[in-house]
PDB file with SEQRES, HELIX, SHEET and CRYST1 records, atoms N, CA, C and O in Angstrom:
SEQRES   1 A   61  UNK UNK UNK UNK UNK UNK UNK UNK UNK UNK UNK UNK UNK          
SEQRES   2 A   61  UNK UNK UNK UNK UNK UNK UNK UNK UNK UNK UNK UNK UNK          
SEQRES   3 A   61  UNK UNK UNK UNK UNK UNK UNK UNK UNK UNK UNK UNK UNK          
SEQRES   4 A   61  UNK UNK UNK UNK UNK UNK UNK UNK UNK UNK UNK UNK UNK          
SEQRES   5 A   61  UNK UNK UNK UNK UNK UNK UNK UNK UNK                          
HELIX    1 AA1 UNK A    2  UNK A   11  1                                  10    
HELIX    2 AA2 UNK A   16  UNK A   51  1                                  36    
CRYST1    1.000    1.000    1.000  90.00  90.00  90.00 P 1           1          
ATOM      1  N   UNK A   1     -10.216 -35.812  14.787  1.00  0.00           N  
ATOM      2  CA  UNK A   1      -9.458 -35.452  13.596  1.00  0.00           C  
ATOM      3  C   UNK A   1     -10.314 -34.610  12.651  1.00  0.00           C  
ATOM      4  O   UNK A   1      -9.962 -33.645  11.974  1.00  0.00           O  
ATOM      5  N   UNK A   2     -11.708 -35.278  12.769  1.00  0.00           N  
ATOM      6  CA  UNK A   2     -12.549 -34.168  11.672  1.00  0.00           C  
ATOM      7  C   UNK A   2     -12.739 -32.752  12.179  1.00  0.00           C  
ATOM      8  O   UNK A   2     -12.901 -31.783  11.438  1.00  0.00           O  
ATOM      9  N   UNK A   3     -12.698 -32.700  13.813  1.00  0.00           N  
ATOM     10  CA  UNK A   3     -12.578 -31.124  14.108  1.00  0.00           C  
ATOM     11  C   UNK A   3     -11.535 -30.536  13.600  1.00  0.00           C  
ATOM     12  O   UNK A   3     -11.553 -29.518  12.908  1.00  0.00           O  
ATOM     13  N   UNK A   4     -10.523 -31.211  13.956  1.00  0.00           N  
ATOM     14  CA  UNK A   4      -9.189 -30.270  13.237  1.00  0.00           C  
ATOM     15  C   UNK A   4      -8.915 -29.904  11.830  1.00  0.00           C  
ATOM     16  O   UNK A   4      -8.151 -29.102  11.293  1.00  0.00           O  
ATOM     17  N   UNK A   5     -10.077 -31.034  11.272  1.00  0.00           N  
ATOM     18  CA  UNK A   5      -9.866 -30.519   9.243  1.00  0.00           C  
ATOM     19  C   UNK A   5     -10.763 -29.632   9.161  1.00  0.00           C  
ATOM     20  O   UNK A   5     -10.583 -28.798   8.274  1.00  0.00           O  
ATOM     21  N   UNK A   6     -11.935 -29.499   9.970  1.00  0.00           N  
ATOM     22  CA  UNK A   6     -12.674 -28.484  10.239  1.00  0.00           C  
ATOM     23  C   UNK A   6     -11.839 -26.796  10.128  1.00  0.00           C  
ATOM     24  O   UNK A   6     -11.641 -26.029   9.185  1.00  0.00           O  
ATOM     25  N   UNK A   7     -11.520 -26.750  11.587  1.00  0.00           N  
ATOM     26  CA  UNK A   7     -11.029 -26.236  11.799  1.00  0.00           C  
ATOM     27  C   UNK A   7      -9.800 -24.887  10.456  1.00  0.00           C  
ATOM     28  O   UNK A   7      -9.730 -23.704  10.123  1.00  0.00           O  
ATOM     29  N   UNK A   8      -9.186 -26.110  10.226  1.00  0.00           N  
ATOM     30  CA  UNK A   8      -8.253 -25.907   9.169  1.00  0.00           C  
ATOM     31  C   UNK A   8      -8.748 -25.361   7.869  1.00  0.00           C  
ATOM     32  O   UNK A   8      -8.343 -24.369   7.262  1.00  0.00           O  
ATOM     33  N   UNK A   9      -9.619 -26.126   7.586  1.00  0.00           N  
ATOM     34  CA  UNK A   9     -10.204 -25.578   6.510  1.00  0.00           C  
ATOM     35  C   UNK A   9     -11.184 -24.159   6.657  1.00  0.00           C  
ATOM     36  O   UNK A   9     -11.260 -23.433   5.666  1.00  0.00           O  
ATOM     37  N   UNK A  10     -11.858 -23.817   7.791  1.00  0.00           N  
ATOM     38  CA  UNK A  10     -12.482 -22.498   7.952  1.00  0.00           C  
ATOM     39  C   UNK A  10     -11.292 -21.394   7.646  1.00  0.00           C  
ATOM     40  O   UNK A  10     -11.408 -20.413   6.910  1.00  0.00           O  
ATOM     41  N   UNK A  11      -9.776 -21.906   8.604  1.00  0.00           N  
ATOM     42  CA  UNK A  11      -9.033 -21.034   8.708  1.00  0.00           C  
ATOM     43  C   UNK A  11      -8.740 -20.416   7.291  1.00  0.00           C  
ATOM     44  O   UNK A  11      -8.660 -19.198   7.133  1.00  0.00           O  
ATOM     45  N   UNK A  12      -8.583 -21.337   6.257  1.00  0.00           N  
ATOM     46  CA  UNK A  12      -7.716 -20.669   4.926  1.00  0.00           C  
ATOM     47  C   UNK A  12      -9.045 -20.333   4.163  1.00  0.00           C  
ATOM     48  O   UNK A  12      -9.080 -19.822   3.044  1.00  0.00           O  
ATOM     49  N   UNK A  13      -9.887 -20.607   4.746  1.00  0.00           N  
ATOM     50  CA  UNK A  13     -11.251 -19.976   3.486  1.00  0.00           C  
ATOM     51  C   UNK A  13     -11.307 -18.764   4.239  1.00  0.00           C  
ATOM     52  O   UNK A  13     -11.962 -17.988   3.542  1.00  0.00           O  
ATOM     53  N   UNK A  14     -10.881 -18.048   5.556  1.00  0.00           N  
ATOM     54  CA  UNK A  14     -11.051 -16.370   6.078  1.00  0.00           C  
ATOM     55  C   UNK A  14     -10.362 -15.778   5.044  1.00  0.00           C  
ATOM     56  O   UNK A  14      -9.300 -16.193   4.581  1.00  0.00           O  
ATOM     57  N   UNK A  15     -11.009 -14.752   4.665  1.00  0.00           N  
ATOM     58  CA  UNK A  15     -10.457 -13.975   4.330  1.00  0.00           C  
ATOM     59  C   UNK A  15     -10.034 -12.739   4.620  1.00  0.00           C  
ATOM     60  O   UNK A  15      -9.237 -12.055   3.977  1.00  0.00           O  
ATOM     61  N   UNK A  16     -10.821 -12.372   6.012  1.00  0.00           N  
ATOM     62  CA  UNK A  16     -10.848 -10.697   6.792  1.00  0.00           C  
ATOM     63  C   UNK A  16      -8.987 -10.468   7.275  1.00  0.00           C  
ATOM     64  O   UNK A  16      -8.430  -9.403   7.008  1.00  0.00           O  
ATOM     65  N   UNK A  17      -8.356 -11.429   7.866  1.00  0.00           N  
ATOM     66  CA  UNK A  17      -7.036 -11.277   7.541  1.00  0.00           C  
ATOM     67  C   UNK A  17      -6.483 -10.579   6.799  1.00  0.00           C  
ATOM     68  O   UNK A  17      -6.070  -9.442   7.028  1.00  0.00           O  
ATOM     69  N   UNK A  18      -6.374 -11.515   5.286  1.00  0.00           N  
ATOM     70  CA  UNK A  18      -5.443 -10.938   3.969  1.00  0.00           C  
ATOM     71  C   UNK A  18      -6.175  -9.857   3.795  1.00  0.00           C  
ATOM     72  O   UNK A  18      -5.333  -9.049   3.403  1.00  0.00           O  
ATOM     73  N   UNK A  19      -7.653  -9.052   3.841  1.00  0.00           N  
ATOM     74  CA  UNK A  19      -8.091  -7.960   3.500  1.00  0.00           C  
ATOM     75  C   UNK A  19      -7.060  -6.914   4.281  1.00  0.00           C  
ATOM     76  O   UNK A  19      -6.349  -6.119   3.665  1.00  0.00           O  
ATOM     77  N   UNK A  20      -7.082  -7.011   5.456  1.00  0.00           N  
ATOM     78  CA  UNK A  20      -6.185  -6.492   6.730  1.00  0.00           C  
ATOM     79  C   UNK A  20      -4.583  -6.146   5.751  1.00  0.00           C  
ATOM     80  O   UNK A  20      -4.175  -5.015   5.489  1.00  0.00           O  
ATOM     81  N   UNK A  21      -4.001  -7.265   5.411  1.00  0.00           N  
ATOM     82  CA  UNK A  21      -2.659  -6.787   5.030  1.00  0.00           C  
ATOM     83  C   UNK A  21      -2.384  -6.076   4.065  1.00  0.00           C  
ATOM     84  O   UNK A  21      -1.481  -5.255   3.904  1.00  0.00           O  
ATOM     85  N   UNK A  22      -3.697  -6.626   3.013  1.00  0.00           N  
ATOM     86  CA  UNK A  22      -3.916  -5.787   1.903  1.00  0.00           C  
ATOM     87  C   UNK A  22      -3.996  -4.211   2.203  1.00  0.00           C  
ATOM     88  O   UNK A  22      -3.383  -3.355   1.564  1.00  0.00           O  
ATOM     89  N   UNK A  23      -4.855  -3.976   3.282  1.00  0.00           N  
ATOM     90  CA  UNK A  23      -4.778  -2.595   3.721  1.00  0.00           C  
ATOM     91  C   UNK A  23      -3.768  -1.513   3.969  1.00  0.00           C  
ATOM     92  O   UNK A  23      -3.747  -0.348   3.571  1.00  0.00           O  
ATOM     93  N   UNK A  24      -2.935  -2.186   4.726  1.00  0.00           N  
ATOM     94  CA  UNK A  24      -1.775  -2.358   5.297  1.00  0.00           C  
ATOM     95  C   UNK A  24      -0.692  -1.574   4.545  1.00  0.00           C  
ATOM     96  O   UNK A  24      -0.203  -0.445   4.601  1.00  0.00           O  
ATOM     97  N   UNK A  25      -0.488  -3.066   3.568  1.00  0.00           N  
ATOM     98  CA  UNK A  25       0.785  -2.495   2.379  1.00  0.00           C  
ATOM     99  C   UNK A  25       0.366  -1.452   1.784  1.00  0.00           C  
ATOM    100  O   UNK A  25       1.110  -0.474   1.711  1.00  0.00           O  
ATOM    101  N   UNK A  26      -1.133  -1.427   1.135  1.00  0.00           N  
ATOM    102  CA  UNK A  26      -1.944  -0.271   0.521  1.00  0.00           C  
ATOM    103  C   UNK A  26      -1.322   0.877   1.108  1.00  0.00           C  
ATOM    104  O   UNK A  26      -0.559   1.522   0.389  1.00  0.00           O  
ATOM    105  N   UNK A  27      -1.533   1.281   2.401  1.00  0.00           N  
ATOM    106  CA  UNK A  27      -1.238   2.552   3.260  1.00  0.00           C  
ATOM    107  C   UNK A  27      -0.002   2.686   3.345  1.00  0.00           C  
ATOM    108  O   UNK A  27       0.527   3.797   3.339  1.00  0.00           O  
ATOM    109  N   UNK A  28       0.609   1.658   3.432  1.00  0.00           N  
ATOM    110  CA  UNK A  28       2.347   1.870   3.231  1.00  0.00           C  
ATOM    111  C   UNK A  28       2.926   2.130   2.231  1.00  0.00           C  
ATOM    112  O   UNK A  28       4.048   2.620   2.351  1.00  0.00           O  
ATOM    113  N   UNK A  29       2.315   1.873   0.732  1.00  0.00           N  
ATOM    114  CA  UNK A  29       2.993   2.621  -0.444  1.00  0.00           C  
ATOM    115  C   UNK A  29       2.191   4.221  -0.453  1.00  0.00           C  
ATOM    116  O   UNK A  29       2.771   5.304  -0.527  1.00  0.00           O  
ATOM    117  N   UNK A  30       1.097   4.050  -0.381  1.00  0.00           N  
ATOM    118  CA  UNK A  30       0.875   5.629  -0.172  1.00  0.00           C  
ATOM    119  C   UNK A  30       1.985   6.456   0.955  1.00  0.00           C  
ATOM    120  O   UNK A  30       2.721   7.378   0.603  1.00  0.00           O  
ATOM    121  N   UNK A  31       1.923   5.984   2.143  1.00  0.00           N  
ATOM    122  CA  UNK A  31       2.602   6.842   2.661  1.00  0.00           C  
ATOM    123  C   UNK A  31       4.028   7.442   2.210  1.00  0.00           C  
ATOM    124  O   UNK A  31       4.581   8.527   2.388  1.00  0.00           O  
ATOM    125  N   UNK A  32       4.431   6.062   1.443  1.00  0.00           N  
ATOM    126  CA  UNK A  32       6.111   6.507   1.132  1.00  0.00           C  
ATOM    127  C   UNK A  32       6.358   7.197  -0.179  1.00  0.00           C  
ATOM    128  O   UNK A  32       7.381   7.707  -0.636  1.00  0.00           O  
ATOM    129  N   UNK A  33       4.863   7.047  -0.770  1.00  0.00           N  
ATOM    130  CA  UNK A  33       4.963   7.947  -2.263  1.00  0.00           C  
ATOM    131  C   UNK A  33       4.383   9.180  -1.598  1.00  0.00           C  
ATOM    132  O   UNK A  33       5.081  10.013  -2.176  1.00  0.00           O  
ATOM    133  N   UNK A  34       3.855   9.662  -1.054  1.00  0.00           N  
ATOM    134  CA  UNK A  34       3.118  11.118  -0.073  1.00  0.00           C  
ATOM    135  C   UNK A  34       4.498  11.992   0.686  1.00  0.00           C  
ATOM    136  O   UNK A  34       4.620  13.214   0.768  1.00  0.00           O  
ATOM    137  N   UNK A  35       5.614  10.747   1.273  1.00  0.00           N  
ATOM    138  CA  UNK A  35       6.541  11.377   1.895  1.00  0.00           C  
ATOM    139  C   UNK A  35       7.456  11.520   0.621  1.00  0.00           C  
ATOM    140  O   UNK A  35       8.034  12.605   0.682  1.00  0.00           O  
ATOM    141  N   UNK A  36       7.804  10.794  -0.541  1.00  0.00           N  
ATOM    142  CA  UNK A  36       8.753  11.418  -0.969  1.00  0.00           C  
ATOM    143  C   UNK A  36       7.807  12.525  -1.807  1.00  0.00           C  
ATOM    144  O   UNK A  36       8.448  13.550  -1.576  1.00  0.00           O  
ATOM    145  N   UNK A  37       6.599  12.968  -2.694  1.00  0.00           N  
ATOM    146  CA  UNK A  37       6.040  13.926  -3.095  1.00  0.00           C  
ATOM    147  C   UNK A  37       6.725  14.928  -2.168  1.00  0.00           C  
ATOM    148  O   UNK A  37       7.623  15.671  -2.562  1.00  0.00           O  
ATOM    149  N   UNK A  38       6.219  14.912  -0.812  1.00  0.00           N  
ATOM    150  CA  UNK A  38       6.495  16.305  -0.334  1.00  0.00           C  
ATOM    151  C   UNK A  38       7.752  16.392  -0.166  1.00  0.00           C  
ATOM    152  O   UNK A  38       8.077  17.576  -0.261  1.00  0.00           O  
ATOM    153  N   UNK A  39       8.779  15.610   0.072  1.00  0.00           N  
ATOM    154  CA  UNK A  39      10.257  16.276  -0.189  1.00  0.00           C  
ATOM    155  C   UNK A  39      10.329  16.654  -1.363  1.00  0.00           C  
ATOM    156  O   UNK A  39      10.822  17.781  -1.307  1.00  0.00           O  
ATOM    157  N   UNK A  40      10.041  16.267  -2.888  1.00  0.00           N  
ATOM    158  CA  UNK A  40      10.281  16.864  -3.923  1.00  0.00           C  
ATOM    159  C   UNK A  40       9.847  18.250  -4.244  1.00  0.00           C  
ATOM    160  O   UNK A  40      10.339  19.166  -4.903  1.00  0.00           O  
ATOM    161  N   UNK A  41       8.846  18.105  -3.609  1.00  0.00           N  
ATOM    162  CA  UNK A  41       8.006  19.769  -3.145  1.00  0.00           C  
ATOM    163  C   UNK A  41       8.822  20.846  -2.329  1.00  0.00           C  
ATOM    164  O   UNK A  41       8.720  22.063  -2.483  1.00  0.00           O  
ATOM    165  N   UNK A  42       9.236  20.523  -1.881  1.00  0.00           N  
ATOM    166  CA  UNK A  42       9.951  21.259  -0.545  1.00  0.00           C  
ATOM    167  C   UNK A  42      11.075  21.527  -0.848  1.00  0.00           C  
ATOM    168  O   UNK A  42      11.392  22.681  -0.558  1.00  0.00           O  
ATOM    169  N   UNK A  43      12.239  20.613  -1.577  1.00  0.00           N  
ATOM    170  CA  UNK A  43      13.620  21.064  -2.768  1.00  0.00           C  
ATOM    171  C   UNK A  43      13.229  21.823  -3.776  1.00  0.00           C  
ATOM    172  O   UNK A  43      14.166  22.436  -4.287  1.00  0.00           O  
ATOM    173  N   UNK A  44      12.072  22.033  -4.310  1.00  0.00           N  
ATOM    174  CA  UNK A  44      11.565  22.765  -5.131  1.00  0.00           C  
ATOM    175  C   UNK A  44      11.651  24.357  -4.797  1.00  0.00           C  
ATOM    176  O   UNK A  44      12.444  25.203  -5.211  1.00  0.00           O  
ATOM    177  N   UNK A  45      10.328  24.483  -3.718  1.00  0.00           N  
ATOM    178  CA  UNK A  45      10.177  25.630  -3.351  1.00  0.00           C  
ATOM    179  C   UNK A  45      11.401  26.082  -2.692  1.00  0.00           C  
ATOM    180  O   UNK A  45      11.788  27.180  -3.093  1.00  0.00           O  
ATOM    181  N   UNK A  46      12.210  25.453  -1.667  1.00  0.00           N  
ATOM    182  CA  UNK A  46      13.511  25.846  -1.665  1.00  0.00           C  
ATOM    183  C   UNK A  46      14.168  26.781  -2.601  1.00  0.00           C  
ATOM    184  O   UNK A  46      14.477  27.970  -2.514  1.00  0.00           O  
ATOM    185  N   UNK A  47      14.318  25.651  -3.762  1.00  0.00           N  
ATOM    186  CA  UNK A  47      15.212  26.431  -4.539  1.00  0.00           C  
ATOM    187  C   UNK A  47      14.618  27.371  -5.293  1.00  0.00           C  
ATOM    188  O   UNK A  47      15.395  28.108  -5.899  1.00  0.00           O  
ATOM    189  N   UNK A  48      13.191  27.606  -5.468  1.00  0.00           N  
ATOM    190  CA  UNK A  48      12.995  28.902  -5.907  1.00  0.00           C  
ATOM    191  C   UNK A  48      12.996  30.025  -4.818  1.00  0.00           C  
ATOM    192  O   UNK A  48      13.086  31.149  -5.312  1.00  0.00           O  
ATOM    193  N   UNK A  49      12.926  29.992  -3.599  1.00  0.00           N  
ATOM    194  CA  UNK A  49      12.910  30.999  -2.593  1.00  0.00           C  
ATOM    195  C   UNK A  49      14.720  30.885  -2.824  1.00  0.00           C  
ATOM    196  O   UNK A  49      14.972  30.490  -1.686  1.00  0.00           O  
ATOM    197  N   UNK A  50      15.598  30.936  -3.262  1.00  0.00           N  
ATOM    198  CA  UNK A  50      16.546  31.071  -2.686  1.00  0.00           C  
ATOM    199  C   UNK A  50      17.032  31.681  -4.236  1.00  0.00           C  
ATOM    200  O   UNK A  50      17.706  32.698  -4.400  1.00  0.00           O  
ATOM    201  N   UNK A  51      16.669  31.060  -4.982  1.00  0.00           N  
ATOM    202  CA  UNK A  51      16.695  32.082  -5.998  1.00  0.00           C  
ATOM    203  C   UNK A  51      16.005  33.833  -6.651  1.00  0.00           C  
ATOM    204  O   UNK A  51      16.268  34.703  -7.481  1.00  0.00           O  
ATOM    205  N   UNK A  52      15.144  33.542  -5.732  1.00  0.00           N  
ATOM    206  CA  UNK A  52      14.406  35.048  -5.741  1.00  0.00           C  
ATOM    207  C   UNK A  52      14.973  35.609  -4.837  1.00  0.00           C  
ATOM    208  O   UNK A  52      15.022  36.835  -4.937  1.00  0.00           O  
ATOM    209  N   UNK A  53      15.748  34.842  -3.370  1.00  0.00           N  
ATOM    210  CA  UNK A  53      16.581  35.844  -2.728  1.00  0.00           C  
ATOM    211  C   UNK A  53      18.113  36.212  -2.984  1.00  0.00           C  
ATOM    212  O   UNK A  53      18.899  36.877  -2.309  1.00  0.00           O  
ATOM    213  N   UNK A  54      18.238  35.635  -4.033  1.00  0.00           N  
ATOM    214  CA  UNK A  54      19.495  35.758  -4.560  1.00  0.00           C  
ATOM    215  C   UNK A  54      19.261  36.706  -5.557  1.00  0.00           C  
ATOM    216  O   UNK A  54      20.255  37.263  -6.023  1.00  0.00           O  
ATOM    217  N   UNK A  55      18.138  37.013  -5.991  1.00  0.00           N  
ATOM    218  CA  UNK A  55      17.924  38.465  -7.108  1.00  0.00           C  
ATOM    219  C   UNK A  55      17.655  39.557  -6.739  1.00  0.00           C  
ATOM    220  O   UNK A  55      17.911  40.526  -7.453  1.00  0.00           O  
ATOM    221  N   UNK A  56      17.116  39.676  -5.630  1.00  0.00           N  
ATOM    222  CA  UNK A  56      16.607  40.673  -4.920  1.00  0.00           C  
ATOM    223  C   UNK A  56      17.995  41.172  -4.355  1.00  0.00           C  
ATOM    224  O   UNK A  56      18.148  42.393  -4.388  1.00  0.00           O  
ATOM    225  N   UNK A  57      19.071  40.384  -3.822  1.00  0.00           N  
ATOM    226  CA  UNK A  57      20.015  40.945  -2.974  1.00  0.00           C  
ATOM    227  C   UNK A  57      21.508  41.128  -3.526  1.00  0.00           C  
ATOM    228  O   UNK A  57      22.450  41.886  -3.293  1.00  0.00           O  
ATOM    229  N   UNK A  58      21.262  40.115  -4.321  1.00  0.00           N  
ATOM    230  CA  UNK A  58      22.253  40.278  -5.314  1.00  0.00           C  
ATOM    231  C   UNK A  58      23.429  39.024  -4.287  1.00  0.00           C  
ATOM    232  O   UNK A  58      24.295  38.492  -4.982  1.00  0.00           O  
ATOM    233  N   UNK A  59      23.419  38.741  -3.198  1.00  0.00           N  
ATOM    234  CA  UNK A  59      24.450  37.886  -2.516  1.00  0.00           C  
ATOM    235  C   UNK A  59      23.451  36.740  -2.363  1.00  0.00           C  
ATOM    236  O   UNK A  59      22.341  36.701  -2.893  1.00  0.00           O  
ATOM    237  N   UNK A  60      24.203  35.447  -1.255  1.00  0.00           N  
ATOM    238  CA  UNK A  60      23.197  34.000  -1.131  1.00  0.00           C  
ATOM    239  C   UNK A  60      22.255  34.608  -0.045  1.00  0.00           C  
ATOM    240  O   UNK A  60      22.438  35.777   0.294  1.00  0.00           O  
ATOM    241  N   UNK A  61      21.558  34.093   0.346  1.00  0.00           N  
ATOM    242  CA  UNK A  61      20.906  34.299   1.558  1.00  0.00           C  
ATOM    243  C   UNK A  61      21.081  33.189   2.628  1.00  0.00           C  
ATOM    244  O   UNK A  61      20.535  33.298   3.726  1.00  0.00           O  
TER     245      UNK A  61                                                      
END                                                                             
């Protein structure tokens, strides 16, 4: 029985785990604030390329 409180107790004093998930979620809000940045980027430049080709030609492009 004392191995297993052993045991038990090493387990919840690790901490290299929760560092792990911490990582994890970390990289996962970056990624989803990185992916929407560049769509906001990209509706952007859009709409200014489509407005400079709409002056130049005078019709949509």
């Amino acid at each position: 029985m004392s191995k297993v409180l052993k045991l038990l107790n090493n387990v919840r004093k690790d901490e290299e785990g929760v560092t792990m998930v911490e990582y994890a979620l970390l990289l996962g809000l970056i990624s989803v604030v990185a992916i929407a940045a560049i769509t906001a980027i990209g509706v952007a430049v859009n709409n200014k390329f489509s407005t400079a080709c709409t002056s130049l030609s005078g019709t949509a492009c």
